[in-house]
Each structure stands twice: as C-alpha cells, then as structure tokens.
C-alpha positions in Angstrom: 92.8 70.3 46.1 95.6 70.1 48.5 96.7 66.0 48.4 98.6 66.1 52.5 97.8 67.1 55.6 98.1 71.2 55.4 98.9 71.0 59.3 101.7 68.9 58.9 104.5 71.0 61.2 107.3 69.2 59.8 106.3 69.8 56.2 105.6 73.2 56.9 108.7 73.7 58.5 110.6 72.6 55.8 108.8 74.4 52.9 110.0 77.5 55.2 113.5 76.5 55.4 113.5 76.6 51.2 111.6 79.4 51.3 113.7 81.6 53.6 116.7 79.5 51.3 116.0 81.5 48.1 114.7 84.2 49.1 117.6 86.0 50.5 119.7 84.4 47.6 120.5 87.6 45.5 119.9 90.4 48.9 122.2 89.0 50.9 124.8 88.2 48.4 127.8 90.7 48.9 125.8 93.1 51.5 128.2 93.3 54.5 130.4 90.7 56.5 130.3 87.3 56.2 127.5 84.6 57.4 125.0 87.3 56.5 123.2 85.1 54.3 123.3 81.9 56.6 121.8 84.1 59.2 119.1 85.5 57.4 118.2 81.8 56.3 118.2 79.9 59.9 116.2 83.6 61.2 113.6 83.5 58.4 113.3 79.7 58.9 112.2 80.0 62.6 109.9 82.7 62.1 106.6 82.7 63.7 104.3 82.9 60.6 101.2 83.3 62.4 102.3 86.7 63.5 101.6 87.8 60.1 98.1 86.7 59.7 96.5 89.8 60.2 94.8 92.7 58.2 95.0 95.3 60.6 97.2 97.8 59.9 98.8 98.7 63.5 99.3 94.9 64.4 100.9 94.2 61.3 103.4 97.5 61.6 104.4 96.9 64.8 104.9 93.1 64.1 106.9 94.0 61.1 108.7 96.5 63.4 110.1 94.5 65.6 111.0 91.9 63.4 112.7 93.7 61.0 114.9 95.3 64.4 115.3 91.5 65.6 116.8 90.3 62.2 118.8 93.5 61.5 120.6 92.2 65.2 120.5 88.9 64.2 122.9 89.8 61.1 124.8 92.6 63.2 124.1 94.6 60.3 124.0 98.6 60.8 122.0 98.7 57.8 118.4 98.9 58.5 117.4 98.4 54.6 118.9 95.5 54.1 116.6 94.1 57.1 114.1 95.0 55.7 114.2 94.4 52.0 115.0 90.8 53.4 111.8 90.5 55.8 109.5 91.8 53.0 111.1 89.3 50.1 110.7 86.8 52.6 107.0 87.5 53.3 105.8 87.9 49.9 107.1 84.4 48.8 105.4 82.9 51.7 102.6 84.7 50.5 102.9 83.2 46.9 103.8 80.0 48.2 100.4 78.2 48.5 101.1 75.9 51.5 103.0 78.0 53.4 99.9 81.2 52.9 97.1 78.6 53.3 98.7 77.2 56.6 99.3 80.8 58.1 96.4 82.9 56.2 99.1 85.1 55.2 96.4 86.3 52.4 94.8 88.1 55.3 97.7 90.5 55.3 98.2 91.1 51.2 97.5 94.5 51.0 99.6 95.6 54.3 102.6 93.3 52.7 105.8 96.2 51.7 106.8 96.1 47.9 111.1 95.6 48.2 112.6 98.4 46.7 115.7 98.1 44.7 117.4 100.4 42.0 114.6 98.9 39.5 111.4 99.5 41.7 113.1 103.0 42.9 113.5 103.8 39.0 109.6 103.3 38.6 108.5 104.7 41.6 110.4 107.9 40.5 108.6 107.6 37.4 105.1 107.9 39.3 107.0 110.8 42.0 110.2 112.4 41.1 110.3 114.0 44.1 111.2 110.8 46.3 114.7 110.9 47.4 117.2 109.3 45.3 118.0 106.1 45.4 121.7 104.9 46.6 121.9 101.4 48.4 119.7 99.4 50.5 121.8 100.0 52.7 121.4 103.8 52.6 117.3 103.2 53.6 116.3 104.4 56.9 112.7 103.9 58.1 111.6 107.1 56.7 112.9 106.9 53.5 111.6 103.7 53.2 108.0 104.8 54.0 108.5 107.3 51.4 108.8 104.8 48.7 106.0 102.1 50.3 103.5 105.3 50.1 104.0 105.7 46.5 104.5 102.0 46.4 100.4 102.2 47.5 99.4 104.6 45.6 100.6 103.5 42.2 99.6 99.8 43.2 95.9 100.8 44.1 95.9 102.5 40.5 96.9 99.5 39.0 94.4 97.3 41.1 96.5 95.4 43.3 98.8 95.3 46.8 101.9 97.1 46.6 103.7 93.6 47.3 103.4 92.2 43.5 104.9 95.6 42.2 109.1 94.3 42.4 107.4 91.0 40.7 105.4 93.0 37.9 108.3 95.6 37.2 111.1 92.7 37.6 109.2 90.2 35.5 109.4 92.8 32.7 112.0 91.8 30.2 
C-alpha cells in the first residue's frame, strides 16, 4: 500500500533526479571529458518516462533509438556504448524503483528492457557463446555489437526464466 499521492509530479520528479543521480555513478566516472556525468544526470532527470511504457517491441526500439542518439549528443560523446549502457542502467532502476515503475508502468516494458553489458556480463555471456566478439570498452560498442550481446543476453535470460534486464544485477550481485 503506497501511503502518498503516486501522481504527485513534484515527488516523482524528484525520485527521478536521485535515480538518474546514482545510476550513472560508476558509468560515467572516468569515460571521456569532463561534465559527462552532470550531463547524463540533468538528461536522465528530464526524461519523458511514459515513452517507455510500452511492450511492443518496434515502439520501444525506436524510442530507445532515439534516445540513446539524443543523450550520446547531449554528452558530445563519440562513443555510442557509453550511451547506451547509461540509458539502459537508467531504465532498469526506474524499473526496480517502485514509484517511479508504478507511476509510468515501466513493468509493461520488462522484457524489452537491454541487460548493460560490461567486462563481467561480456565474461558470462561468452560463457553461454564464445563466438561473440570480444569485449574491449564500452566505448568500443557499436549498435551491432551491442545487439550481439542483447541476443544472447535473451536467450540465456529466457533459460533462466526471466528478462534479460536482471542479468548485470544476478551476475554482479554474485560475490
């Protein structure tokens, strides 16, 4: 039972605001010039939400698209990865953020949400298919690279019984 007014735009604004402030903590951290992180936060923070609230496929591709090419030229970053991996670590604590997913039925979109690779998630997704590329950088993923490692993100996920999204937080949370 939810004890405020779930509409509330100014609450809901602000649990963005934290959200997009520690999510891009350790991604942006040392990943090109500087401001990046700062950025990232004040973009993430005015995102429209809604947009997201969607389980069809095409809608939520395109959607994620253009985002990820708005915030990769908010940052003046070359990198299209780092983009990316922000967008999608952004997303999927909105989505575990019970406010924030309740407000924007960002559960309608779980099982289109991206896993964020990194060297650890790479490691294990070599594991399942050794014959993805390598893994550099973040910086190094281009968009087909990336949906290289999101379709054996899926498959190993739907083995497992759940979205590819929770797969950084299952393999990370190892330890």
């Amino acid at each position: 039972m939810l004890c405020f007014d779930l509409m509330n735009p100014q609450l809901l604004s602000k649990l963005q605001r934290f959200v997009a402030r520690y999510s891009v903590l350790g991604i942006a951290r040392g990943k090109g010039r500087g401001g990046i992180t700062e950025i990232a936060r004040k973009y993430l923070g005015d995102l429209d939400l809604a947009q997201f609230s969607t389980n069809c496929r095409s809608a939520f591709n395109r959607t994620l698209d253009a985002e990820t090419f708005k915030l990769q030229q908010a940052i003046r970053q070359h990198e299209w990865g780092i983009s990316r991996k922000i967008l999608n670590v952004f997303l999927r604590d909105c989505l575990y953020n019970q406010y924030l997913c309740r407000a924007y039925s960002l559960d309608q979109a779980e099982e289109l949400l991206e896993t964020a690779p990194d060297s650890i998630v790479a490691g294990k997704l070599h594991e399942h298919e050794p014959r993805l590329p390598c893994w550099t950088s973040i910086k190094a993923l281009d968009p087909d690279t990336w949906a290289q490692y999101q379709a054996v993100a899926s498959q190993v996920a739907r083995s497992k019984g759940y979205p590819r999204v929770h797969l950084d937080a299952v393999w990370w949370g190892r330890g």
